[in-house]
mmCIF file as Biopython writes it, N, C-alpha, C and O atoms, coordinates in Angstrom:
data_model
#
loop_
_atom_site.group_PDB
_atom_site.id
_atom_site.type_symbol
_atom_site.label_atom_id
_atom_site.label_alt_id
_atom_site.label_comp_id
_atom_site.label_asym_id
_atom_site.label_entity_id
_atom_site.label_seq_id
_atom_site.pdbx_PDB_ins_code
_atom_site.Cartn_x
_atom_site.Cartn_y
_atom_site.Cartn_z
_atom_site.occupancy
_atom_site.B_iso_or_equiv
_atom_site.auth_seq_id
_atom_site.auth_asym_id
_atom_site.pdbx_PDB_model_num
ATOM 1   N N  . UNK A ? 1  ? -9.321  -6.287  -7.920  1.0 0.0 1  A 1 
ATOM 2   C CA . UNK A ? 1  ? -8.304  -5.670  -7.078  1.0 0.0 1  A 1 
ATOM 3   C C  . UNK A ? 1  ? -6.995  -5.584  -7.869  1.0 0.0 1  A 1 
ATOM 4   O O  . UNK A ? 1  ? -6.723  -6.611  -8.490  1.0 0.0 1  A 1 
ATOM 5   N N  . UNK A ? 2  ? -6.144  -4.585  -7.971  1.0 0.0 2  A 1 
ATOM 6   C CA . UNK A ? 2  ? -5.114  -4.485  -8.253  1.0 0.0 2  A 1 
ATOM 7   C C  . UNK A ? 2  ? -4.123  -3.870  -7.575  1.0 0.0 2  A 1 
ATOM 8   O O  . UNK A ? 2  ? -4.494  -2.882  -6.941  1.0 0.0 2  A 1 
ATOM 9   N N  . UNK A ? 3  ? -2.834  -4.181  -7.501  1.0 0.0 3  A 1 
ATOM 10  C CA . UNK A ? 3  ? -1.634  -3.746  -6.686  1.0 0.0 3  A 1 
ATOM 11  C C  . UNK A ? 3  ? -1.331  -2.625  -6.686  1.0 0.0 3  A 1 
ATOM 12  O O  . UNK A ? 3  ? -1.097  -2.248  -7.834  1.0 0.0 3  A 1 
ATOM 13  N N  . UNK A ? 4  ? -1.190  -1.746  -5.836  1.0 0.0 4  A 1 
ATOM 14  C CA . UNK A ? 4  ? -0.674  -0.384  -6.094  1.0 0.0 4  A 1 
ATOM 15  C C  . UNK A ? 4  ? 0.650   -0.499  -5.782  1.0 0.0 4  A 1 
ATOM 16  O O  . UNK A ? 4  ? 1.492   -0.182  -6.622  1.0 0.0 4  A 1 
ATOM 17  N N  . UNK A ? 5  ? 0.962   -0.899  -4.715  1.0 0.0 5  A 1 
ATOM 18  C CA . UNK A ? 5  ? 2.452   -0.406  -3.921  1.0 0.0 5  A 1 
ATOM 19  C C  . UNK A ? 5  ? 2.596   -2.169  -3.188  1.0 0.0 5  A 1 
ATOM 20  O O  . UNK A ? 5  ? 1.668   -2.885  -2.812  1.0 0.0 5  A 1 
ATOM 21  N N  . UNK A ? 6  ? 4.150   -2.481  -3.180  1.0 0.0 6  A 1 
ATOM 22  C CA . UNK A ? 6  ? 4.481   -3.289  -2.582  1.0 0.0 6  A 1 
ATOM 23  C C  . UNK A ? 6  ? 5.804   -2.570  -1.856  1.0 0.0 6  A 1 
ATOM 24  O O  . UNK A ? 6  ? 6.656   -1.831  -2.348  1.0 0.0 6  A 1 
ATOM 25  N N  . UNK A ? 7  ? 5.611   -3.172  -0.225  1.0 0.0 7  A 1 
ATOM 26  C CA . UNK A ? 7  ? 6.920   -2.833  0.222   1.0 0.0 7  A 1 
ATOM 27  C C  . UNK A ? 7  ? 7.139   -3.116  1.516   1.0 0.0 7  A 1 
ATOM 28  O O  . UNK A ? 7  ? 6.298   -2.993  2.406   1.0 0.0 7  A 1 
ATOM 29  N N  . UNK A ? 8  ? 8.761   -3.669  1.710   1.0 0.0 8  A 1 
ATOM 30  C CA . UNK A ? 8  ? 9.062   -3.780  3.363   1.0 0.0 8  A 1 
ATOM 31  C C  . UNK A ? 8  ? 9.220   -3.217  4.064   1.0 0.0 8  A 1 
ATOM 32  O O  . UNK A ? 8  ? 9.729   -3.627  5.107   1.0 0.0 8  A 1 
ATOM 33  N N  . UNK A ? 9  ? 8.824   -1.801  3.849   1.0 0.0 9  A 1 
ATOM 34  C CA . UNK A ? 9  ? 8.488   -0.548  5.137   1.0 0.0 9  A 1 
ATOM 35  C C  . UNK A ? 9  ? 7.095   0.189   5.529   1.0 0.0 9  A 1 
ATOM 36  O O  . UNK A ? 9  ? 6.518   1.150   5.021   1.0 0.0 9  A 1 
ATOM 37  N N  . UNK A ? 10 ? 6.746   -0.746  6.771   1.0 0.0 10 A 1 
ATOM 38  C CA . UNK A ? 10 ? 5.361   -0.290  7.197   1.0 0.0 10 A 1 
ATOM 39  C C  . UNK A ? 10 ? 5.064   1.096   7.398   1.0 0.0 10 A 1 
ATOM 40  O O  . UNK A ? 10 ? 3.911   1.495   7.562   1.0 0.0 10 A 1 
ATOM 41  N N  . UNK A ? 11 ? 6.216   1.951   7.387   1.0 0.0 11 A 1 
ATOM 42  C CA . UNK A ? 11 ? 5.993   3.627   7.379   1.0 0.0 11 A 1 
ATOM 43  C C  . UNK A ? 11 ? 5.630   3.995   5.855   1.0 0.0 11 A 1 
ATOM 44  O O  . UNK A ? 11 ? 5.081   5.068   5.605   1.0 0.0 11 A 1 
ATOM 45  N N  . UNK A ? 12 ? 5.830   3.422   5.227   1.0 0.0 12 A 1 
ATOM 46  C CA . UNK A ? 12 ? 5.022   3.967   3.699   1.0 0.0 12 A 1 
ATOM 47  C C  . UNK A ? 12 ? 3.718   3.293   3.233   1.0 0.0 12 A 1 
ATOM 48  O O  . UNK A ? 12 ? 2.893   3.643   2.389   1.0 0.0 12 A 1 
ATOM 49  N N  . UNK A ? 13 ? 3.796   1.995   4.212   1.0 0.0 13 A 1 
ATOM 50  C CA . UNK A ? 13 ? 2.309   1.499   4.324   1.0 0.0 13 A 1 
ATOM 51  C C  . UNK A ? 13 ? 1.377   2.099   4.544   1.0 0.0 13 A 1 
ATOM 52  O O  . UNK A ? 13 ? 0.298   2.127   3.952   1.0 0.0 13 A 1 
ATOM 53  N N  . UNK A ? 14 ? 1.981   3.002   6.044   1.0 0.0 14 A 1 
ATOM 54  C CA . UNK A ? 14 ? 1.081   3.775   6.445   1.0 0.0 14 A 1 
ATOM 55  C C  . UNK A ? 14 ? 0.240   4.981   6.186   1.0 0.0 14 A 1 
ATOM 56  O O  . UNK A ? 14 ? -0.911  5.418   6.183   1.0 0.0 14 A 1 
ATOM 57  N N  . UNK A ? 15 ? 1.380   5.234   5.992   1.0 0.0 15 A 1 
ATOM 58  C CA . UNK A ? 15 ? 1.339   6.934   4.912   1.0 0.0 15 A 1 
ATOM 59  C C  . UNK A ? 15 ? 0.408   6.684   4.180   1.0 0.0 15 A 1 
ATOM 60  O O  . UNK A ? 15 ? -0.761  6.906   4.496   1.0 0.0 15 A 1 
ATOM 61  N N  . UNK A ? 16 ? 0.915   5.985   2.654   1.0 0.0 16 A 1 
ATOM 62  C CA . UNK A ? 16 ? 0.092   5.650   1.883   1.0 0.0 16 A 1 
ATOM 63  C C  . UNK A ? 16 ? -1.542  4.750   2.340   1.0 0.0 16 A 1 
ATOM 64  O O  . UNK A ? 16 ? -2.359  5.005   1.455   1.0 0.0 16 A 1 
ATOM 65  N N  . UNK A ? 17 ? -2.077  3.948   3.288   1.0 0.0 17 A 1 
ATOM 66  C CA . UNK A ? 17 ? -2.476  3.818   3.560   1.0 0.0 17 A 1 
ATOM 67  C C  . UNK A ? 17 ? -4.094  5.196   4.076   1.0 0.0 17 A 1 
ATOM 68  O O  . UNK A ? 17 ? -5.266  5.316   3.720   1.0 0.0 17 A 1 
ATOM 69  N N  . UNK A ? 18 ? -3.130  5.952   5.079   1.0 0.0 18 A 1 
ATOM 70  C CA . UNK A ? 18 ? -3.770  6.978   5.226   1.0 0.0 18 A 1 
ATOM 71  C C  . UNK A ? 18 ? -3.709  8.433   4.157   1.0 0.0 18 A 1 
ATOM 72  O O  . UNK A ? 18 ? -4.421  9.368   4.524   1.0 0.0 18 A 1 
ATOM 73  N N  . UNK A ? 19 ? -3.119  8.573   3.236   1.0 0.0 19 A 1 
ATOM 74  C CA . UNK A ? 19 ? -3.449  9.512   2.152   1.0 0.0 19 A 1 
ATOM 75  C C  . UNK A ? 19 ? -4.862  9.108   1.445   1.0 0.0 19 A 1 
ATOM 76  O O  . UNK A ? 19 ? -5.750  9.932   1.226   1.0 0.0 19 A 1 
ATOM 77  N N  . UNK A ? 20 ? -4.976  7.207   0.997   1.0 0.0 20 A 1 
ATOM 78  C CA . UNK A ? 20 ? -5.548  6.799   0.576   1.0 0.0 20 A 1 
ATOM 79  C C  . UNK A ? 20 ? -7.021  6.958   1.555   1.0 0.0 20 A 1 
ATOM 80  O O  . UNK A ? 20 ? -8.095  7.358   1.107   1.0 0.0 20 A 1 
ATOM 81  N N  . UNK A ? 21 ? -6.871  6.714   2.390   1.0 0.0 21 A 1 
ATOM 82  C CA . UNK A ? 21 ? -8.045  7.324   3.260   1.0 0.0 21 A 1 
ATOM 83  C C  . UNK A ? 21 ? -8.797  8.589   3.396   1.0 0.0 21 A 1 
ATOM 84  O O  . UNK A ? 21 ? -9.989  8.688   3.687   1.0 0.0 21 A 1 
ATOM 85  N N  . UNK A ? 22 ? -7.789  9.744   3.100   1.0 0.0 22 A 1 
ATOM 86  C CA . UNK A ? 22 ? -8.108  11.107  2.823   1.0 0.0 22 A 1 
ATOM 87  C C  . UNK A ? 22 ? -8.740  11.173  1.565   1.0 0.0 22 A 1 
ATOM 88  O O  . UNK A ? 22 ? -9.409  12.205  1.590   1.0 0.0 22 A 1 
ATOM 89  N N  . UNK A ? 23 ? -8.872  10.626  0.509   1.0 0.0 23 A 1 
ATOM 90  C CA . UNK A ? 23 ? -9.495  10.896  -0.330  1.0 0.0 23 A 1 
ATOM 91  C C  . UNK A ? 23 ? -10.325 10.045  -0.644  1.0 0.0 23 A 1 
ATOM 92  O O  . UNK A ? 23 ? -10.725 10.171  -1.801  1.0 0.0 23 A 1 
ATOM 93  N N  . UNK A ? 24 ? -10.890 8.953   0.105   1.0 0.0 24 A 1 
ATOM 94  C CA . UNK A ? 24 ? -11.800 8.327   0.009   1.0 0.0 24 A 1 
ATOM 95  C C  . UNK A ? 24 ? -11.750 7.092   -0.669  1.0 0.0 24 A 1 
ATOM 96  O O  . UNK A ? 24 ? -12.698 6.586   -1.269  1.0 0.0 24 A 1 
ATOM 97  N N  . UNK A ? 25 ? -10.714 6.664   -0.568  1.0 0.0 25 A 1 
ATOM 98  C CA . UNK A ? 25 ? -10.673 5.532   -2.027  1.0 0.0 25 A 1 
ATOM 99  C C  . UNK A ? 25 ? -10.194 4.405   -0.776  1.0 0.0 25 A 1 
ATOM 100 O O  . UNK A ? 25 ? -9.292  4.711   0.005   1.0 0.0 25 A 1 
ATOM 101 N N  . UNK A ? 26 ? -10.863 3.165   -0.697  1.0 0.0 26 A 1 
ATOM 102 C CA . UNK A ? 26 ? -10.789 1.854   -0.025  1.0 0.0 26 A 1 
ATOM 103 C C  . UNK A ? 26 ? -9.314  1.391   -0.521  1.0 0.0 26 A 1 
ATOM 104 O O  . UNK A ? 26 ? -8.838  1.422   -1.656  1.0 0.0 26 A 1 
ATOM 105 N N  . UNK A ? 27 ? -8.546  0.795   1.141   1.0 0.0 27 A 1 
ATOM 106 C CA . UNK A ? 27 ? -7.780  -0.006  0.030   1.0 0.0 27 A 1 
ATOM 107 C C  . UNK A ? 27 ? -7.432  -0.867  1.505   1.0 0.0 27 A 1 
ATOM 108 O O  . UNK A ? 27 ? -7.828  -0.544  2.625   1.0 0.0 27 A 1 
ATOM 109 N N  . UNK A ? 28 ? -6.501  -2.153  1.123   1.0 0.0 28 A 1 
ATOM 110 C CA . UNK A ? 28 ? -6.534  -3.191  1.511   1.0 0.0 28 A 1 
ATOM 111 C C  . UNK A ? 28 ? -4.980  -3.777  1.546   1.0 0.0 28 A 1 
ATOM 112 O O  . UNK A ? 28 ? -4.089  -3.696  0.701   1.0 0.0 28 A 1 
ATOM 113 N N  . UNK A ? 29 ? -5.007  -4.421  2.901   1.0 0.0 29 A 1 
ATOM 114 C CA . UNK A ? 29 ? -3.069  -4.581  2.988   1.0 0.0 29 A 1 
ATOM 115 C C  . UNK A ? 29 ? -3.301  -5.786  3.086   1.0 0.0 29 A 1 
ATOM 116 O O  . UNK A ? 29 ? -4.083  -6.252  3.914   1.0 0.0 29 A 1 
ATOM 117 N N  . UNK A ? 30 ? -2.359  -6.759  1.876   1.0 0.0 30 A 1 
ATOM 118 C CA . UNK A ? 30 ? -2.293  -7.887  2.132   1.0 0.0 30 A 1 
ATOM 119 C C  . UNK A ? 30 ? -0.899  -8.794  2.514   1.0 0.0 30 A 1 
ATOM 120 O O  . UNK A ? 30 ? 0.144   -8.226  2.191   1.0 0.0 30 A 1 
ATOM 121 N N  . UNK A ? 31 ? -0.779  -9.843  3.021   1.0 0.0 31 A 1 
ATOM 122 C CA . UNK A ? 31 ? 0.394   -10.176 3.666   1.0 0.0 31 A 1 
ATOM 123 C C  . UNK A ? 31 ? 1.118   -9.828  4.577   1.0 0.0 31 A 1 
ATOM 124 O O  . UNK A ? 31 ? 2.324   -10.039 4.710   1.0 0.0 31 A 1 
ATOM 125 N N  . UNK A ? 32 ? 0.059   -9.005  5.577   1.0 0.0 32 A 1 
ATOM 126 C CA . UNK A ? 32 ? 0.338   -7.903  6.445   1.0 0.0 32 A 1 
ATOM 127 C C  . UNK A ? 32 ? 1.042   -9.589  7.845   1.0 0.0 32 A 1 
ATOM 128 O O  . UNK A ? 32 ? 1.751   -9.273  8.801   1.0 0.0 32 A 1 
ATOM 129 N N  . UNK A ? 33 ? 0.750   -10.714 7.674   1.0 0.0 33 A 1 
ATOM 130 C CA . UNK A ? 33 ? 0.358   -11.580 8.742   1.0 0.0 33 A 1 
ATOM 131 C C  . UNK A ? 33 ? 1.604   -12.268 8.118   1.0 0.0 33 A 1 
ATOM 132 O O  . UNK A ? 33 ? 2.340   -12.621 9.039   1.0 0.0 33 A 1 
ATOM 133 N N  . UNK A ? 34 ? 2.058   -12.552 7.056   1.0 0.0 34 A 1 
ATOM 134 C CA . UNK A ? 34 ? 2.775   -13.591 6.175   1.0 0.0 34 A 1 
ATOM 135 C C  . UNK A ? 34 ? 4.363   -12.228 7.169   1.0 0.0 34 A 1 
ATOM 136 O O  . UNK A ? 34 ? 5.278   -12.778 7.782   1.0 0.0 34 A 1 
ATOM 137 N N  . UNK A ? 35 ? 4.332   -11.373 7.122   1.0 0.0 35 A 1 
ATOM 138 C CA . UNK A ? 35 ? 5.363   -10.625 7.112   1.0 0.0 35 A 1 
ATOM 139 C C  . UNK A ? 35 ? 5.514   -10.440 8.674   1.0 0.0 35 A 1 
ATOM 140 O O  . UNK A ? 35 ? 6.633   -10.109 9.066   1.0 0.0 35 A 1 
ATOM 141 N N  . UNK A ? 36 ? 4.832   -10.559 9.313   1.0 0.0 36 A 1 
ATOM 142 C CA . UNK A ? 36 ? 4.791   -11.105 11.085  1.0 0.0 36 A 1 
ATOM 143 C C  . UNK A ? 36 ? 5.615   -11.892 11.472  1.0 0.0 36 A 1 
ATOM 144 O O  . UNK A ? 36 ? 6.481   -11.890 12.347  1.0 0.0 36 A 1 
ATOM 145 N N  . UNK A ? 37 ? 5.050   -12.988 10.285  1.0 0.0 37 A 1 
ATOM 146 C CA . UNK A ? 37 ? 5.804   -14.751 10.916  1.0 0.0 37 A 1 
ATOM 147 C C  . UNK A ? 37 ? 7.001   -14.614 10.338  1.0 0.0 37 A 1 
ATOM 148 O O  . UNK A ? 37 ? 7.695   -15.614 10.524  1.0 0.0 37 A 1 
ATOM 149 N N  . UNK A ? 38 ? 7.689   -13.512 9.513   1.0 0.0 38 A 1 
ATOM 150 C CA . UNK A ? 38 ? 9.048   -13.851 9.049   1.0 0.0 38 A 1 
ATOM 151 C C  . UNK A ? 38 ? 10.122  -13.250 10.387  1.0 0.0 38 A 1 
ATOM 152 O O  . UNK A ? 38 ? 11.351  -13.256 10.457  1.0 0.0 38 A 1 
ATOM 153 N N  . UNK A ? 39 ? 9.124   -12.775 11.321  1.0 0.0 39 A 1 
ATOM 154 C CA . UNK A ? 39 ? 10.088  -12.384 12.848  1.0 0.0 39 A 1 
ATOM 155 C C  . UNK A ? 39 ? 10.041  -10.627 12.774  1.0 0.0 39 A 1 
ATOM 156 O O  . UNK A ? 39 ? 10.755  -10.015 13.568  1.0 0.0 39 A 1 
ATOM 157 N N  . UNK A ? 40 ? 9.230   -9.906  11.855  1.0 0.0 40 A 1 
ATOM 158 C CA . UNK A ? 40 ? 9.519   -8.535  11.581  1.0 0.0 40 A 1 
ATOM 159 C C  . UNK A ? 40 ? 11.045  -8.203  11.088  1.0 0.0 40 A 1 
ATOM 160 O O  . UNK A ? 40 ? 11.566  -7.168  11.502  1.0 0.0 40 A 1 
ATOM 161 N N  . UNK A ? 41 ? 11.482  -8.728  10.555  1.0 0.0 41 A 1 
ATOM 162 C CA . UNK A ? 41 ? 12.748  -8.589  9.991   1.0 0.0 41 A 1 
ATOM 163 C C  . UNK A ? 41 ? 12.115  -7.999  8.044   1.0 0.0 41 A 1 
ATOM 164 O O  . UNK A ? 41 ? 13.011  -7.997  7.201   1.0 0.0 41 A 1 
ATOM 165 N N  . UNK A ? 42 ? 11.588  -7.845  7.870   1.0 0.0 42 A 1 
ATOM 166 C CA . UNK A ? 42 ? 10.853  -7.121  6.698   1.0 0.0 42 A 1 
ATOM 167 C C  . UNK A ? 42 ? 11.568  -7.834  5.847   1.0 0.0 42 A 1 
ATOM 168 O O  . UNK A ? 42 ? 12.266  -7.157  5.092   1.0 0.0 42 A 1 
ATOM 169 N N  . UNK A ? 43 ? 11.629  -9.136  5.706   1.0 0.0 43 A 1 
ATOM 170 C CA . UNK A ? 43 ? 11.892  -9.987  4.647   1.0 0.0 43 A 1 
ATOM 171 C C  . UNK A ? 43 ? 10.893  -10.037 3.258   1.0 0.0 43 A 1 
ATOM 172 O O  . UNK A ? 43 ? 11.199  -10.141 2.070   1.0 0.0 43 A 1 
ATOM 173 N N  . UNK A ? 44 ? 9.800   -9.939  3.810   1.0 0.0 44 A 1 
ATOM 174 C CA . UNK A ? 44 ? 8.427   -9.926  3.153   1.0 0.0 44 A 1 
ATOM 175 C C  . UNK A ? 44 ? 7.697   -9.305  3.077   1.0 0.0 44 A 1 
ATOM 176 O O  . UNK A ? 44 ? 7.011   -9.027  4.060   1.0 0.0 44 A 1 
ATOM 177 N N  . UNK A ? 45 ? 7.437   -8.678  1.640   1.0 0.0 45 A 1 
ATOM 178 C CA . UNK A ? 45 ? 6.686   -7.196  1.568   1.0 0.0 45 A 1 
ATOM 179 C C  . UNK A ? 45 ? 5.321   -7.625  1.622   1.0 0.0 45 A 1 
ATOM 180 O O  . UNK A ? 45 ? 4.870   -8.712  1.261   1.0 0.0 45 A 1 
ATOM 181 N N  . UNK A ? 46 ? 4.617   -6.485  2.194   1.0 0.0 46 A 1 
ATOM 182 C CA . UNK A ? 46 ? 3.277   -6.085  2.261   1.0 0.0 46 A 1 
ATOM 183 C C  . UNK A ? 46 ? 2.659   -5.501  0.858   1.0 0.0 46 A 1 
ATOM 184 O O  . UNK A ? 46 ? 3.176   -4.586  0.216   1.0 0.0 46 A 1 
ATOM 185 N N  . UNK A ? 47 ? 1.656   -6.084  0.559   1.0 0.0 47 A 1 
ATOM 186 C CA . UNK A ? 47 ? 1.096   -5.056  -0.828  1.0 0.0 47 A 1 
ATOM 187 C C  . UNK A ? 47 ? -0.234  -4.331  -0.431  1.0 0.0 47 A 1 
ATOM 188 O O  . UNK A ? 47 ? -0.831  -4.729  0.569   1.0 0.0 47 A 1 
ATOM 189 N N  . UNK A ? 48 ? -0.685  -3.376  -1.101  1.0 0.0 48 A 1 
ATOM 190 C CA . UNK A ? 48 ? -1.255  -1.991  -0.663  1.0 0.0 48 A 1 
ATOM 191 C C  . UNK A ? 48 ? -2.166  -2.610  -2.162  1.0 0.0 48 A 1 
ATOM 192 O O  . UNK A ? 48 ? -1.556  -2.717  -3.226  1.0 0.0 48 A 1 
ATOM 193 N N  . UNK A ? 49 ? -3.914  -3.042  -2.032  1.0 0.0 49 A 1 
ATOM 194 C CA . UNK A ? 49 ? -4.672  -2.912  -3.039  1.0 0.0 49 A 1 
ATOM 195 C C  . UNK A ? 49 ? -5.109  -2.336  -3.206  1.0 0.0 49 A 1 
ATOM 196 O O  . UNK A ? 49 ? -4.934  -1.413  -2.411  1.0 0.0 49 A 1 
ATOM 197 N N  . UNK A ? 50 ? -6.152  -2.044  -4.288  1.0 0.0 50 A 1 
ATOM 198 C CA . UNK A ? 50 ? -7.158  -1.081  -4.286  1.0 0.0 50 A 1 
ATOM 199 C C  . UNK A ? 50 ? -7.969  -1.687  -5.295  1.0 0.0 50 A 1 
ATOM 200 O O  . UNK A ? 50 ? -7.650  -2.605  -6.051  1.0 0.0 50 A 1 
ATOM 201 N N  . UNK A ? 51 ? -9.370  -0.895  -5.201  1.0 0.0 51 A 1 
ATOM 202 C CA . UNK A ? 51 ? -10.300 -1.544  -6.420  1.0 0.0 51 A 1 
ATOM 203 C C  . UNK A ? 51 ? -9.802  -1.259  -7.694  1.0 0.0 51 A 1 
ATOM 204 O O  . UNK A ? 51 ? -8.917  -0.417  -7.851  1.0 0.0 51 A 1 
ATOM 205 N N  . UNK A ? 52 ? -10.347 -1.954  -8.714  1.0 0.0 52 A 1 
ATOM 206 C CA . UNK A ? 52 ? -9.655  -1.749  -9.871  1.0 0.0 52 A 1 
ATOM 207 C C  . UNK A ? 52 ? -10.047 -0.249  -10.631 1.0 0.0 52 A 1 
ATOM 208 O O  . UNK A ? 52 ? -9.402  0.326   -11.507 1.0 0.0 52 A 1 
ATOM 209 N N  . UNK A ? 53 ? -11.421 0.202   -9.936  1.0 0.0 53 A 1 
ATOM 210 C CA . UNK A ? 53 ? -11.589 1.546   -10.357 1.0 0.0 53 A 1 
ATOM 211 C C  . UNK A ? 53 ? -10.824 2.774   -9.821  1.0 0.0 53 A 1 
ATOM 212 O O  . UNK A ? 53 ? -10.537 3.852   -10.342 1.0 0.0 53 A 1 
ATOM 213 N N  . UNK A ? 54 ? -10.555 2.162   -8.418  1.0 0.0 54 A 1 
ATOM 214 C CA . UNK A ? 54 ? -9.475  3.592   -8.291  1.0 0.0 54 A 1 
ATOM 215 C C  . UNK A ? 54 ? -7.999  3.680   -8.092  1.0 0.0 54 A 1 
ATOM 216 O O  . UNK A ? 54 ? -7.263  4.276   -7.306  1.0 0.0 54 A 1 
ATOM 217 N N  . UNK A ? 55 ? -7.795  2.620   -9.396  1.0 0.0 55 A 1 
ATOM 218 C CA . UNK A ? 55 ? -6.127  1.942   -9.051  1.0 0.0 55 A 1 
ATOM 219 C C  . UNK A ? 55 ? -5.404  4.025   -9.975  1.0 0.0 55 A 1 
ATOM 220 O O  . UNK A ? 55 ? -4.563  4.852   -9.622  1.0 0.0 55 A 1 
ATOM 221 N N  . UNK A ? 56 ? -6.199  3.943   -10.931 1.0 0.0 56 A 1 
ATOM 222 C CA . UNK A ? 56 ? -5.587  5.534   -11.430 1.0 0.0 56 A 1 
ATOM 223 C C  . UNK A ? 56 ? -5.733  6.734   -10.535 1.0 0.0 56 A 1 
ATOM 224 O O  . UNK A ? 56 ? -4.886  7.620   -10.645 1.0 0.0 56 A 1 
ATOM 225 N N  . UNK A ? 57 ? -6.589  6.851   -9.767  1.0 0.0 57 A 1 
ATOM 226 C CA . UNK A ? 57 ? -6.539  8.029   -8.631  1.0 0.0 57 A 1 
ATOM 227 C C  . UNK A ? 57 ? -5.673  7.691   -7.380  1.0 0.0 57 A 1 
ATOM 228 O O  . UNK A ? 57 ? -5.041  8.519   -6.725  1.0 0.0 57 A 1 
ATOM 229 N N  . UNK A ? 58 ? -5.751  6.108   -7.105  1.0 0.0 58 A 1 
ATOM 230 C CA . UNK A ? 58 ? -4.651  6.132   -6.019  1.0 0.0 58 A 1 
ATOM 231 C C  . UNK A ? 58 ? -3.362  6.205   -6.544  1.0 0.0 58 A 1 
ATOM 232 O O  . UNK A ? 58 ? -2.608  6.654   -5.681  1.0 0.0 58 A 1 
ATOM 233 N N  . UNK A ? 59 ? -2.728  5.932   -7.688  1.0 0.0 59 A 1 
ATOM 234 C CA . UNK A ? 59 ? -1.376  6.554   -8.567  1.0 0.0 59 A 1 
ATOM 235 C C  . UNK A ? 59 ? -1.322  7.618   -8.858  1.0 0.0 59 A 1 
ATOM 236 O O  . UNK A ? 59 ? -0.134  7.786   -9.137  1.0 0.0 59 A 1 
ATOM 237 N N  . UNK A ? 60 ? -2.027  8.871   -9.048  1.0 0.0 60 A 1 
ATOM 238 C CA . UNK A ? 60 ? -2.341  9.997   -8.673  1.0 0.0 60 A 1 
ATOM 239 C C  . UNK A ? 60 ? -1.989  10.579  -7.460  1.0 0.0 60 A 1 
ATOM 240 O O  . UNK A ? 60 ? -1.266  11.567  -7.589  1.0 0.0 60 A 1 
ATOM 241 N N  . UNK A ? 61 ? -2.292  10.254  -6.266  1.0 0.0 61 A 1 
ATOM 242 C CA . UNK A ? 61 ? -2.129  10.335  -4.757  1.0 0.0 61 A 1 
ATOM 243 C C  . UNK A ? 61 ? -0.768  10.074  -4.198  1.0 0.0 61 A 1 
ATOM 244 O O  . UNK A ? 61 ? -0.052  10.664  -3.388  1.0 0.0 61 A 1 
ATOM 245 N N  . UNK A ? 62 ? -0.642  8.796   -5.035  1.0 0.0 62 A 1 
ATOM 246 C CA . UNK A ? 62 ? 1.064   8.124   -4.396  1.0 0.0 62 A 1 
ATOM 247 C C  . UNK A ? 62 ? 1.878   9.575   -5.480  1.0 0.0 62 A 1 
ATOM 248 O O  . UNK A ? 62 ? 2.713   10.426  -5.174  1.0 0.0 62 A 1 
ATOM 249 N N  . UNK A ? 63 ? 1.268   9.339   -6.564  1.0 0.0 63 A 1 
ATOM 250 C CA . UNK A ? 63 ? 2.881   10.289  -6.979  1.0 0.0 63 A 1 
ATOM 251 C C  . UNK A ? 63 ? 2.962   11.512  -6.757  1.0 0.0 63 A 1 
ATOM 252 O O  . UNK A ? 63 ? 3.981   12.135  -7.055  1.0 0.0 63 A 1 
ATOM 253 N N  . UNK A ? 64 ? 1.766   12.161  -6.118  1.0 0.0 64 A 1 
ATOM 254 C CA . UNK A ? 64 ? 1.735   13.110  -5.206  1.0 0.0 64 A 1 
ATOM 255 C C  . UNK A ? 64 ? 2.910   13.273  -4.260  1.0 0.0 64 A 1 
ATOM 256 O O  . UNK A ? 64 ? 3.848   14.069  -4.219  1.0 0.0 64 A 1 
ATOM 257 N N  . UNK A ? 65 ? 2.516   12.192  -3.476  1.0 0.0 65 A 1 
ATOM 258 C CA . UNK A ? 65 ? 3.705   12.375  -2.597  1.0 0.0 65 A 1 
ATOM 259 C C  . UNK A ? 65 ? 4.675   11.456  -2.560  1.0 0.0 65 A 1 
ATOM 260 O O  . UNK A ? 65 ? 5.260   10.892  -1.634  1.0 0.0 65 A 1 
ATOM 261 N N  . UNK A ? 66 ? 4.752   11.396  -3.848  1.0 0.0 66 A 1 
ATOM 262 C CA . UNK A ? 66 ? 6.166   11.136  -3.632  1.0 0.0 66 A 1 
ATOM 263 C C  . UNK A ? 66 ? 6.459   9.266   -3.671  1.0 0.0 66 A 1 
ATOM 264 O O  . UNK A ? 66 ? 7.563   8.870   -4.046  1.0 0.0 66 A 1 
ATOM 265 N N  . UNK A ? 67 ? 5.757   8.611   -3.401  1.0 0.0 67 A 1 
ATOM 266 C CA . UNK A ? 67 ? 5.621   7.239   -3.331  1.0 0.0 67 A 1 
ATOM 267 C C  . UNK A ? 67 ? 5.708   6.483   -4.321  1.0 0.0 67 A 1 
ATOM 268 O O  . UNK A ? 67 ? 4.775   6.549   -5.122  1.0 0.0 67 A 1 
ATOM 269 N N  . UNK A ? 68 ? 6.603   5.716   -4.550  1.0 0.0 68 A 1 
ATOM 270 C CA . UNK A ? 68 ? 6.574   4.465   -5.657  1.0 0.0 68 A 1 
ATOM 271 C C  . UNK A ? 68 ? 6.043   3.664   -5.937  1.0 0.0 68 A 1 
ATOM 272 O O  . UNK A ? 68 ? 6.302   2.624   -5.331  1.0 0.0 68 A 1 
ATOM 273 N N  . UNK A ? 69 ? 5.121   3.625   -6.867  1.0 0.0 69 A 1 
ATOM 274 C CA . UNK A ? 69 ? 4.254   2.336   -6.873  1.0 0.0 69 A 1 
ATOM 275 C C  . UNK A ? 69 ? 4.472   1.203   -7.886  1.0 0.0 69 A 1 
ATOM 276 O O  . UNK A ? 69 ? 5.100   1.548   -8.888  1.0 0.0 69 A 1 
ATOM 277 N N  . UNK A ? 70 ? 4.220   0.376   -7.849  1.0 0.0 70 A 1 
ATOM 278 C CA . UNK A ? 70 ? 4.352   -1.499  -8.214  1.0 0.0 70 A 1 
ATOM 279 C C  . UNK A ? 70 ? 4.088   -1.325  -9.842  1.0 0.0 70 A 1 
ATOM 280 O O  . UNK A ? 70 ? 4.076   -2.315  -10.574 1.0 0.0 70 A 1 
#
């Protein structure tokens, strides 16, 4: 697994989340629970994985649109 995107805004989670879905490539939000207990005050970023085979097509996708990745 490797990191694509880290960040304290669940609207680019999402996005990115679901682009990543459109093209078929699995991916995985971690610290989604760690960033709950900080009160939703987005103290604590969420990271966006992916397998290590499609860490280059999902950087492909993000810089598509536009998204910054880790």
């Amino acid at each position: 697994m490797k990191e694509l995107l880290r960040t304290n805004d669940p609207t680019v989670i999402a996005l990115a989340t679901a682009l990543l879905d459109g093209e078929g490539i699995t991916c995985f939000r971690f610290d989604v629970n760690m960033s709950v207990l900080d009160g939703s005050l987005g103290i604590l970023p969420q990271r966006l994985m992916v397998a290590d085979r499609d860490l280059f097509l999902a950087q492909a996708v993000m810089r598509d649109a536009e998204i910054e990745t880790s």
